[in-house]
TORKE-718063 format. One line per 2 residues: number of its first residue (from 1); for each residue x, y, z of C-alpha. Coordinates in steps of 0.5 Angstrom, whole numbers. Example, Ala and Ser with C-alpha at 12.3 -4.5 7.8 and 13.67 -1.06 7.14 Angstrom:
residues 2
1) 25 -9 16  27 -2 14
***
This chain:
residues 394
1) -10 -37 41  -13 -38 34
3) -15 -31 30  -22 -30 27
5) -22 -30 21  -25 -25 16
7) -31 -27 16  -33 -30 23
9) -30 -22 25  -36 -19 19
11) -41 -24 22  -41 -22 28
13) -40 -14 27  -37 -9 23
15) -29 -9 21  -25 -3 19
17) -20 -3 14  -14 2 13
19) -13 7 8  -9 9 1
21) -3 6 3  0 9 -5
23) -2 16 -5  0 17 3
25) 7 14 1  7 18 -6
27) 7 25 -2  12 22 4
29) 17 22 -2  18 14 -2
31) 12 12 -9  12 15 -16
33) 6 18 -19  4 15 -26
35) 7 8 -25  5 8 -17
37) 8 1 -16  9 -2 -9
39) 17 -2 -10  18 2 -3
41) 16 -5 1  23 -7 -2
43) 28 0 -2  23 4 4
45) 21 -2 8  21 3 14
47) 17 7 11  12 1 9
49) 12 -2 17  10 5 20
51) 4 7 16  2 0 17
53) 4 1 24  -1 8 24
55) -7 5 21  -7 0 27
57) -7 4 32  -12 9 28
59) -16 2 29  -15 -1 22
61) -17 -9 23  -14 -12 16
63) -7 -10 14  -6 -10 8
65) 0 -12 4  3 -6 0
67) 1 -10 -6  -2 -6 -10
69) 0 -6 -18  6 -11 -15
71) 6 -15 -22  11 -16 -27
73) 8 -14 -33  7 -7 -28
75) 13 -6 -26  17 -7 -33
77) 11 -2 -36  12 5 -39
79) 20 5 -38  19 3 -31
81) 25 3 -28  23 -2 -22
83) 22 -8 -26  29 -7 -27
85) 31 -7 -20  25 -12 -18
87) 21 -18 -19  14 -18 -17
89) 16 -24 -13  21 -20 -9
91) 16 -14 -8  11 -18 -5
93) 14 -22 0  17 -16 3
95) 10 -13 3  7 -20 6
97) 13 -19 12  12 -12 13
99) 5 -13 14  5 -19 18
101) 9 -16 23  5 -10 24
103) -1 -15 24  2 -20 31
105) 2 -13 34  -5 -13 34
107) -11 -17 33  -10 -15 26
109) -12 -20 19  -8 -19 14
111) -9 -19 7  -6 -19 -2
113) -9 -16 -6  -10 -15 -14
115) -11 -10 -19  -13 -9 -25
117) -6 -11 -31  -3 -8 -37
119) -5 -15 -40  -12 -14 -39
121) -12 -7 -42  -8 -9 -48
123) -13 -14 -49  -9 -20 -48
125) -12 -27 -47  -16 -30 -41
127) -9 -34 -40  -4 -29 -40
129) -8 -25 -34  -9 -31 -31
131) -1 -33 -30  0 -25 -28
133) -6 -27 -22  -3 -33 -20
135) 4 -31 -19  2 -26 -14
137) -3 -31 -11  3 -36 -11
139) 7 -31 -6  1 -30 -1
141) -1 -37 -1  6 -38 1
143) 6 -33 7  0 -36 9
145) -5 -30 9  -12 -29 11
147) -15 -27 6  -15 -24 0
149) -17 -17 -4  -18 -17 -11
151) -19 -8 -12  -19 -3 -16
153) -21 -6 -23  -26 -2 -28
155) -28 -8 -32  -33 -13 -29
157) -29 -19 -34  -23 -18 -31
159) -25 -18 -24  -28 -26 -25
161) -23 -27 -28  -18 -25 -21
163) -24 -27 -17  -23 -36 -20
165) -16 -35 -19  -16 -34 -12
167) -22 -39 -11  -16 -44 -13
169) -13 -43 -6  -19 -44 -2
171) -19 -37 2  -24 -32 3
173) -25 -27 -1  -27 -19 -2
175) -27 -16 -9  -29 -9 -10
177) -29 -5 -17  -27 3 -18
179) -34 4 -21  -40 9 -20
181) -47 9 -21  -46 9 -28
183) -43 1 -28  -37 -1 -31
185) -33 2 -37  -37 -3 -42
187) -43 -1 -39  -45 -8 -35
189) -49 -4 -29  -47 -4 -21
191) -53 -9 -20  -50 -13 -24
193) -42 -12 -23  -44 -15 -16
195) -48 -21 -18  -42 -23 -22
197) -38 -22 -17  -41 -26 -13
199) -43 -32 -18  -36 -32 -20
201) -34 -33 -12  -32 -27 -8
203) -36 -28 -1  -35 -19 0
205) -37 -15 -5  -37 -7 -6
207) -32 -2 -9  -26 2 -8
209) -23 8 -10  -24 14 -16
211) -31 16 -12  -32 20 -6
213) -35 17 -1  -42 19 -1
215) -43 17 -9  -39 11 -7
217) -45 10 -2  -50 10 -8
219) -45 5 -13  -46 0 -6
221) -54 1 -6  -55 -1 -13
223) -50 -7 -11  -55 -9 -6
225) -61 -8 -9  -58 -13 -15
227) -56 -18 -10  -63 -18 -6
229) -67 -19 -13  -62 -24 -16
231) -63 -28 -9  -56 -28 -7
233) -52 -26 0  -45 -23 1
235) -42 -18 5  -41 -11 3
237) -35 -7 3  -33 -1 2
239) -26 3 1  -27 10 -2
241) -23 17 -4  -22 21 2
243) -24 27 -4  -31 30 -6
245) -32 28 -13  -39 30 -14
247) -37 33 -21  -33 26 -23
249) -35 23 -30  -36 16 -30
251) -28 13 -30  -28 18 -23
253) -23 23 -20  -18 21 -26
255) -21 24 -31  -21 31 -27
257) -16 35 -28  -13 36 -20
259) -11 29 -21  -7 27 -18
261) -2 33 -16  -9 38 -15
263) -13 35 -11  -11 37 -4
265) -18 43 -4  -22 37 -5
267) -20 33 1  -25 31 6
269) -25 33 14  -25 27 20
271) -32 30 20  -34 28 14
273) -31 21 14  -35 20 21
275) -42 22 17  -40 17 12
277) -39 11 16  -45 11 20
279) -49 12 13  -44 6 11
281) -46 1 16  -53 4 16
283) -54 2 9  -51 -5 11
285) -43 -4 9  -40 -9 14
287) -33 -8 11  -31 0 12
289) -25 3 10  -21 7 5
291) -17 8 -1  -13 14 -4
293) -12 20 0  -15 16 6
295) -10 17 12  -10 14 19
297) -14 20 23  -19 18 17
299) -19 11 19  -19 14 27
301) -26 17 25  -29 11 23
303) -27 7 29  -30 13 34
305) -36 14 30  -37 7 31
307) -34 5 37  -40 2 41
309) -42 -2 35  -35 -5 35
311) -34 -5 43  -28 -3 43
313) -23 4 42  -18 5 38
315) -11 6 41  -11 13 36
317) -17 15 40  -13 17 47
319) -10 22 43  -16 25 40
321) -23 27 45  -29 26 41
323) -32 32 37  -26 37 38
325) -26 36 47  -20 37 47
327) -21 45 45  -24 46 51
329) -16 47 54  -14 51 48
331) -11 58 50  -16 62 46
333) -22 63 48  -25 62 42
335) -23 57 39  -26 53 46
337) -32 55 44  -31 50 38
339) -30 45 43  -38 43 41
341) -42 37 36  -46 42 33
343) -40 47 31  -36 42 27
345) -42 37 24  -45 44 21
347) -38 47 18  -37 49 11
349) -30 49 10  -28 55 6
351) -23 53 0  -18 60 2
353) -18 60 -5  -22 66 -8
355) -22 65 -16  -23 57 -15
357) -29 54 -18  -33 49 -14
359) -33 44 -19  -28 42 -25
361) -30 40 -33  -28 31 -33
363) -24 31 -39  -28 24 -41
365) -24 21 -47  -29 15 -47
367) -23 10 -48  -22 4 -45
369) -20 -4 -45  -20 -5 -53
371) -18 2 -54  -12 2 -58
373) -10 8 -55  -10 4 -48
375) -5 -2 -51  0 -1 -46
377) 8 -3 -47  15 -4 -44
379) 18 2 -48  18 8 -44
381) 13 14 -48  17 19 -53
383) 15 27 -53  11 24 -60
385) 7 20 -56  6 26 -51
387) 4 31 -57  0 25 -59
389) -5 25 -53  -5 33 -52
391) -7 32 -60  -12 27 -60
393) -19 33 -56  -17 38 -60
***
């Protein structure tokens, strides 16, 4: 039997991605902060299969090869030792394998991604950008995925210049960018990100990342509102934190001082993720999921606040009674009486924390593509490059 492909799945209901597969690997001890590349689906696949395999069961119908930030200049950038051990080419297709056998054990799509690169933020030529694009592309046609993902860019010029490349294979395509309500990082607004985006060939559009959920939802209105006044349709797509980032600047939660190791106060309930999702797909987003800080009891809240939408439960779900039912077995009698809608939808979790503040102070450098300050390098940074940067607010 034939699968349906994305955009029969989109035209027909809602489909739910999965989560941040590099955050989650990051913590479980298999992924290095700073450079954050995929390196894993090649020294831990174990680990790669199994949180595919859990996002699937939570109800996730796209896997998602690991392929984030899998480009050759990326892994050999800032003394990154993978490029060393790895090409790109080799991190992909093992991504592309893990992801395609976890995906025939449902009825899951998969699909390639691509992010943003050092190429384009050291200001480097449209062609240069290009060739880093196609060498990942060239693994996922290889491997007959079904779709592709361009994600997590910060500068509309960039994605068009992703979204062409993948328009060359013939494959539907979803784009989404890390940006707020503000816009992108040279100041082109969300409306007009998502016309361009779709001018440029992307058949889904939205954002991913550095938002919580909630501002992400704002970002997606104007997306919207854009496309509707320039007369354009496309499916919406979105894949935001599992954090609260109220206090974000416009370059998101990397400007907050929690990241990446303090963030965990921040962290959004299966409650909040469920709110979220039915806000989403009330809006008109089509396309939901999540992206860093997202883990599958996250995804397994979209697919039970969505369930008579989508038909279906999620495999997750048999261990899990909607709005706490299972305390109603707990020993405690006073946990039972949580075992209530209202009880866990009116929560105002308490941080434990006594001295914390509510919100933090973005530290909002303004740098970005063009900036010399952000040409990026093969060398590894020096303690002078360091002080440098603790210099450079003072």
């Amino acid at each position: 039997m034939v699968k349906k492909g994305i955009l029969e799945r989109l035209a027909e209901g809602v489909v739910i991605g999965d989560g941040g597969f590099v955050f989650a690997l990051e913590k479980r001890g298999y992924v290095k902060a700073g450079p954050w590349t995929p390196e894993a689906t090649c020294e831990n696949p174990e680990a790669v299969r199994q949180l595919h395999r859990e996002f699937l069961r939570a109800g996730s119908d796209v896997m998602q090869a690991f392929t984030f930030y899998a480009s050759d200049t990326k892994l050999e950038n800032r003394g990154n030792e993978a490029g060393q051990k790895f090409t790109g080419k080799n991190i992909n297709k093992a991504a592309c394998d893990l992801a395609k056998e976890v995906a025939a054990e449902g009825d899951a799509l998969v699909a390639g991604g691509l992010s943003q690169t050092p190429t384009y933020l050291s200001a480097s030529s449209k062609s240069d950008v290009q060739k880093d694009f196609r060498n990942q592309i060239k693994v996922f046609v290889e491997n007959k995925l079904d779709f592709l993902i361009c994600e997590y860019f910060e500068h509309v010029e960039e994605i068009e210049i992703a979204i062409g490349v993948c328009k060359e294979t013939g494959k539907p395509i979803a784009a989404t960018m890390c940006i707020g309500p503000e816009g992108d990082l040279h100041g082109v607004s969300a409306g007009d990100c998502a016309v361009r985006m779709v001018k440029a060939g992307a058949n889904i559009v939205g954002v991913n990342c550095h938002f919580d959920p909630f501002t992400s939802l704002k970002t997606i209105k104007l997306m919207k509102e854009g496309l509707e006044k320039a007369g354009l349709k496309a499916y919406l797509m979105c894949q935001p934190l599992a954090y609260h980032t109220p206090d974000a600047g416009k370059q998101g939660f990397i400007d907050l001082p929690e990241f990446p190791f303090g963030l965990e106060p921040r962290v959004t309930t299966r409650w909040d993720i469920q709110r979220f999702a039915r806000e989403a797909y009330e809006l008109g987003v089509r396309y939901i999921g999540g992206c860093c800080g997202f883990e599958p009891y996250h995804i397994r809240a979209i697919s039970e606040e969505l369930e008579k939408e989508r038909g279906r439960k999620a495999v997750a779900t048999s261990k899990h009674d909607a709005w706490g039912g299972g305390l109603v077995m707990h020993t405690k009698p006073w946990v039972r009486a949580r075992a209530r809608r209202d009880f866990w939808e009116n929560l105002q979790p308490a941080s434990g924390r006594p001295f914390s503040a509510a919100l933090s102070k973005p530290d909002d450098w303004g740098v970005t593509a063009g900036s010399d300050i952000l040409k990026q390098q093969a060398a590894a940074t020096t303690k002078e490059e360091i002080q440098k940067l603790v210099n450079f607010k003072k």
